[in-house]
N, C-alpha and C positions, 0 to 999 in steps of 0.2 A: 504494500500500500504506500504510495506517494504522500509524503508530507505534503497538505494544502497551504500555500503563503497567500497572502495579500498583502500588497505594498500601496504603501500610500507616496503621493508625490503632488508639486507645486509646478512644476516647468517643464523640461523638453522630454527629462526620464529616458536619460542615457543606459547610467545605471542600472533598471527598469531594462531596459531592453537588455544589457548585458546579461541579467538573469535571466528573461524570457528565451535568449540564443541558447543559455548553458540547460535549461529546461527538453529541450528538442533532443539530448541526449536522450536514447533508450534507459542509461544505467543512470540517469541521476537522478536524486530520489524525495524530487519534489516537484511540483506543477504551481505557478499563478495560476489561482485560482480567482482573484479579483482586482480591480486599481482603482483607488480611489482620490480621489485631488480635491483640492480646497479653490482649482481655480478652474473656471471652465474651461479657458480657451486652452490650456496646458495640455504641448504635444507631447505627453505621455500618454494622454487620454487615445489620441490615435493611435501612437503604441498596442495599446492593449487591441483597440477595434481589430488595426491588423491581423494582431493573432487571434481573434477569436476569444478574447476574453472578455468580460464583464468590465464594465468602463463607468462610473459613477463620478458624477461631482455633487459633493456637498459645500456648499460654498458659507464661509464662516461668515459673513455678511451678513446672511440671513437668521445671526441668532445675536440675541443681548449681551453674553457675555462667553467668557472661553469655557465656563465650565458646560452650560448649556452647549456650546458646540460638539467639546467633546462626549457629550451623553449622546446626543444624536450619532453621533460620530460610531461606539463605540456597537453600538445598535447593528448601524451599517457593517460594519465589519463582522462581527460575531452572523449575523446570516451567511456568511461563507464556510462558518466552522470550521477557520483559522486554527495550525499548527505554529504558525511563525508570521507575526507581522512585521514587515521591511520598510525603516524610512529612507525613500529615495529622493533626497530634496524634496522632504516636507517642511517648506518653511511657516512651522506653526510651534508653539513652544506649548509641550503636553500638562495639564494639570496633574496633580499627586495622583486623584482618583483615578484617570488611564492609565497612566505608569503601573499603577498596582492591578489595573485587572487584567492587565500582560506581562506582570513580573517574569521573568526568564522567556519569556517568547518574542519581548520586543527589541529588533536588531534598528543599529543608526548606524552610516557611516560619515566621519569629518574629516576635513581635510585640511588635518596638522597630524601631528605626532603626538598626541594626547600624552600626559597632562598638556602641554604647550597650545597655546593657543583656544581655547575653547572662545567659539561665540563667532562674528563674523570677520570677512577680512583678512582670511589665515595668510593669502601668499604676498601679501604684502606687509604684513606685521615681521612674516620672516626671514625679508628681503629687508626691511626697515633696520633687525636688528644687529643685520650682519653673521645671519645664518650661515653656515656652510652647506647643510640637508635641511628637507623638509616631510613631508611625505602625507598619509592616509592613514589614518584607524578604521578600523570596524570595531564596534563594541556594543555591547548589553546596555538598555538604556534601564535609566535609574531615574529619581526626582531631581537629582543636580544635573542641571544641564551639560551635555556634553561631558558627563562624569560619571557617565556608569564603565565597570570593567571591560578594560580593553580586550578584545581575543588575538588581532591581526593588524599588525602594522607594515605597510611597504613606505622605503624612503625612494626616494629622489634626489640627487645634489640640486644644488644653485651655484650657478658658473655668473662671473665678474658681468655685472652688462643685461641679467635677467631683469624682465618686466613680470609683472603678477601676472599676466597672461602667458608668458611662456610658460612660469611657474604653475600655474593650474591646467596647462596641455597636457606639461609631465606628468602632474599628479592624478587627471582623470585617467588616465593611460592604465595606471597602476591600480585604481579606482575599480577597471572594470575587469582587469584579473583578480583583484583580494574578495571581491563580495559575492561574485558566485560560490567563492570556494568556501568561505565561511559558511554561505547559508546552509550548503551541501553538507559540511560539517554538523550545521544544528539541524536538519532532518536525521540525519543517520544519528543523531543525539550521543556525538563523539561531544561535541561541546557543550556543556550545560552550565547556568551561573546555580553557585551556591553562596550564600552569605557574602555577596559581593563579592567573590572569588569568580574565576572561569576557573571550570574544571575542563583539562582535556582528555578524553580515552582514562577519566577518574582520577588524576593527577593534577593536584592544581597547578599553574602555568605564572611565569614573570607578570607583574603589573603592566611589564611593557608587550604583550600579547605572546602568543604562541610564536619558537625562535625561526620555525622552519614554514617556507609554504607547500610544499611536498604534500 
């Protein structure tokens, strides 16, 4: 039986497709099962049409407050009967209540090298500071933003002369190999968080994520 995902997204839903390709393997052991976005016009939305998946906007506009949003929110999802939800550029910041009614199921990926960096702006804060790397997490989302346990980090350097835009080519690049693999990891339920730990294959793993991508 295939782990069921649904990911939610705001924009073009790169990422989002990166996992819909890695999906189309016979052996991998999970299927989008839904996408959902907070903005209408967001071409992740076609994404999903493309493949024949289930395509939903709930647009956060249409409610008073974030926590109202996400109960409507959370509604929408659970009708998929979700194993793993995926934020793919969900630019929305989750209340305590969601967090906790997908404790260990909810994956985010950022693009820094967590701790460093959380919140916006990553490849320019790390070009600002006279970085020499930078790179992508994947990690378990928790109530601090961008501060739940890391599973998978890939770097990047910064060469003399980078612009944030070069800096974030490099780093989606790596982007769309780390996230299929992790998700793959938490269908086969080799990675699961415990007590703010990731456990891998029952082994808890470095704060700075799992050492190998293998």
């Amino acid at each position: 039986m295939r782990s069921r995902i649904v990911v939610l997204i705001s924009g073009g839903g790169t990422n989002l497709q990166a996992i819909i390709d890695a999906c189309i393997a016979q052996d991998y052991p999970g299927e989008v099962v839904g996408v959902i976005s907070n903005v209408g016009d967001a071409y992740g939305l076609t994404r999903a049409k493309n493949s024949a998946i289930p395509a939903i906007t709930l647009s956060h506009k249409e409610y008073d407050s974030r926590e109202n949003y996400d109960l409507a929110l959370i509604k929408e999802i659970d009708q998929f009967s979700p194993d793993i939800i995926v934020l793919a550029g969900f630019m929305r910041i989750l209340t305590p209540k969601f967090v906790q009614h997908y404790c260990g199921k909810l994956l985010n990926i950022h693009p820094s090298l967590l701790p460093k960096y959380q919140g916006l702006n990553t490849h320019q804060r790390a070009i600002d500071a006279g970085d020499k790397e930078h790179g992508v997490s994947v990690h378990f989302v928790t109530e601090e933003l961008d501060g739940g346990p890391v599973i998978l980090q890939a770097k990047v350097p910064i060469f003399a002369g980078d612009e944030a835009a070069d800096l974030a080519e490099r780093v989606h690049e790596q982007e769309h190999r780390i996230y299929p693999l992790v998700v793959k990891w938490c269908c086969l339920k080799r990675v699961v968080m415990d007590n703010d730990q990731v456990l891998f294959d029952n082994s808890v793993i470095p704060a700075s994520g799992y050492a190998s991508e293998e």
